[in-house]
C-alpha positions as CSV (number, residue, x, y, z in Angstrom):
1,X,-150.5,-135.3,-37.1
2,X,-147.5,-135.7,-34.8
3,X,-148.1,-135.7,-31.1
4,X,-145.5,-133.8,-28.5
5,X,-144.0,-135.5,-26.1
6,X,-145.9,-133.9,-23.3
7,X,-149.1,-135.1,-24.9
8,X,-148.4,-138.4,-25.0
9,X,-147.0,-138.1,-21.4
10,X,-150.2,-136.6,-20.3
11,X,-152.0,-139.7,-21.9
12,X,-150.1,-142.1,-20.3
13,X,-151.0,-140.4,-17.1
14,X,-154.7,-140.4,-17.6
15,X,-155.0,-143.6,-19.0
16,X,-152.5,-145.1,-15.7
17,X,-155.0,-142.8,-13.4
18,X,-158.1,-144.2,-14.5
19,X,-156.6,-147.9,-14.5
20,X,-155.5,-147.3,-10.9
21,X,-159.1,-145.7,-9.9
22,X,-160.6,-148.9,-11.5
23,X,-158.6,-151.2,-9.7
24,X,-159.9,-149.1,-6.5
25,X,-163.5,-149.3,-7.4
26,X,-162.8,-153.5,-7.8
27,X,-161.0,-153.8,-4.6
28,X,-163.5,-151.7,-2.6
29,X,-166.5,-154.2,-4.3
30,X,-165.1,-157.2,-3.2
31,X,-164.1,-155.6,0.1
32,X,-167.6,-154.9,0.5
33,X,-168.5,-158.4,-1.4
34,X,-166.2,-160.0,1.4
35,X,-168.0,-158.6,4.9
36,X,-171.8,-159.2,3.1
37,X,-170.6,-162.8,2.6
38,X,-169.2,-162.9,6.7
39,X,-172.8,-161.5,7.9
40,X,-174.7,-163.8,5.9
41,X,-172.4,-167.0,7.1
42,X,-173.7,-165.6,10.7
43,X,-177.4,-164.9,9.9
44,X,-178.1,-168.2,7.7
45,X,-177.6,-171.5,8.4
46,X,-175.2,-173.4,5.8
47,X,-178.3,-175.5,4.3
48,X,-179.8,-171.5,3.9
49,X,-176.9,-170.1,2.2
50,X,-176.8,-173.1,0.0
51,X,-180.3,-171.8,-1.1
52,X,-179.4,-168.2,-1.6
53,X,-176.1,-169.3,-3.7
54,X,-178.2,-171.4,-6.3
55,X,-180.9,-168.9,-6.3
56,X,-177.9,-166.5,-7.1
57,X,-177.2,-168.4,-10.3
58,X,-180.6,-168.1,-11.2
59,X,-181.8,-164.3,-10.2
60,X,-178.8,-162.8,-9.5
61,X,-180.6,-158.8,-8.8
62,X,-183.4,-160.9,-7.4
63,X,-180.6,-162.8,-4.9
64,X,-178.6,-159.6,-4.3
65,X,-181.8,-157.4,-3.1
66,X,-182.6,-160.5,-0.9
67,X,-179.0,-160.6,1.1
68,X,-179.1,-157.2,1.8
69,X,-182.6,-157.1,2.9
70,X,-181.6,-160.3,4.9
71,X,-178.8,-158.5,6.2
72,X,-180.9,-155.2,7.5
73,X,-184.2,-157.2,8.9
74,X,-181.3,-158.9,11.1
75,X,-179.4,-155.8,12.1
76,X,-182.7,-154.3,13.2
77,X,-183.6,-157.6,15.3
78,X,-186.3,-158.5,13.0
79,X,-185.3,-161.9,11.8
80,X,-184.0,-164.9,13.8
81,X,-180.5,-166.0,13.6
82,X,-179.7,-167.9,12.3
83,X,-182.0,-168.4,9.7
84,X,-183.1,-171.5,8.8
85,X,-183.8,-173.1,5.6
86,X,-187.0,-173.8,5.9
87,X,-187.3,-170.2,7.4
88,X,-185.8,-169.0,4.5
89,X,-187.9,-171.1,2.1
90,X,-191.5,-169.4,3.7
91,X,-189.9,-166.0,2.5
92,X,-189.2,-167.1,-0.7
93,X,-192.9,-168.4,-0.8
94,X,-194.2,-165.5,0.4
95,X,-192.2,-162.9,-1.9
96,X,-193.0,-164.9,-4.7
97,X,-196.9,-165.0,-3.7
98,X,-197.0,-160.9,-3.7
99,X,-195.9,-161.0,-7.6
100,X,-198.5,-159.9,-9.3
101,X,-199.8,-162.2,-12.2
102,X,-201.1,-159.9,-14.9
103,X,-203.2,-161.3,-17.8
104,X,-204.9,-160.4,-20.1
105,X,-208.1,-161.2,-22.0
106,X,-209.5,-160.2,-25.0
107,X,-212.7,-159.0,-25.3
């Protein structure tokens, strides 16, 4: 099955169209990766963002949801700034207090 050379040319240009939309998709991520980090170094206090980067290792969706909730509750005037770590810690404690704990018994 031989190939023209206009297909192959239109390959190349897909394939070189949806490696530079990829690269743009990248770049705009840690653009936007970039200006979280800046708001958080304003709304949390170094020992705070130490907290949030090793609870980041651990729960990394749990961490993310966090920053940007962080992020809106101090846009809105709604949390001090800069937050604290113990400040921080109390909303860990009480996020992790409204977790459910399901068990169950047989009868």
């Amino acid at each position: 099955m031989a190939s023209s050379p206009d297909e192959l040319e239109l390959i190349k240009q897909r394939k070189l169209a949806e490696m530079q939309r990829k690269l743009a998709e990248e770049e705009l991520r840690q653009e936007q990766e970039a200006q979280k980090q800046n708001v958080l170094r304003v709304i949390l206090t170094p020992e705070a963002r130490s907290r949030l980067s090793n609870l980041k290792i651990v729960k990394p969706e749990f961490a993310e949801q966090l920053e940007l909730q962080l992020i809106q509750l101090a846009q809105q005037g709604r949390l001090p700034v800069p937050l604290t770590d113990d400040q921080l810690k109390k909303i860990l404690l009480e996020l992790q207090s409204r977790k459910r704990d399901i068990k169950i018994t047989r009868l």
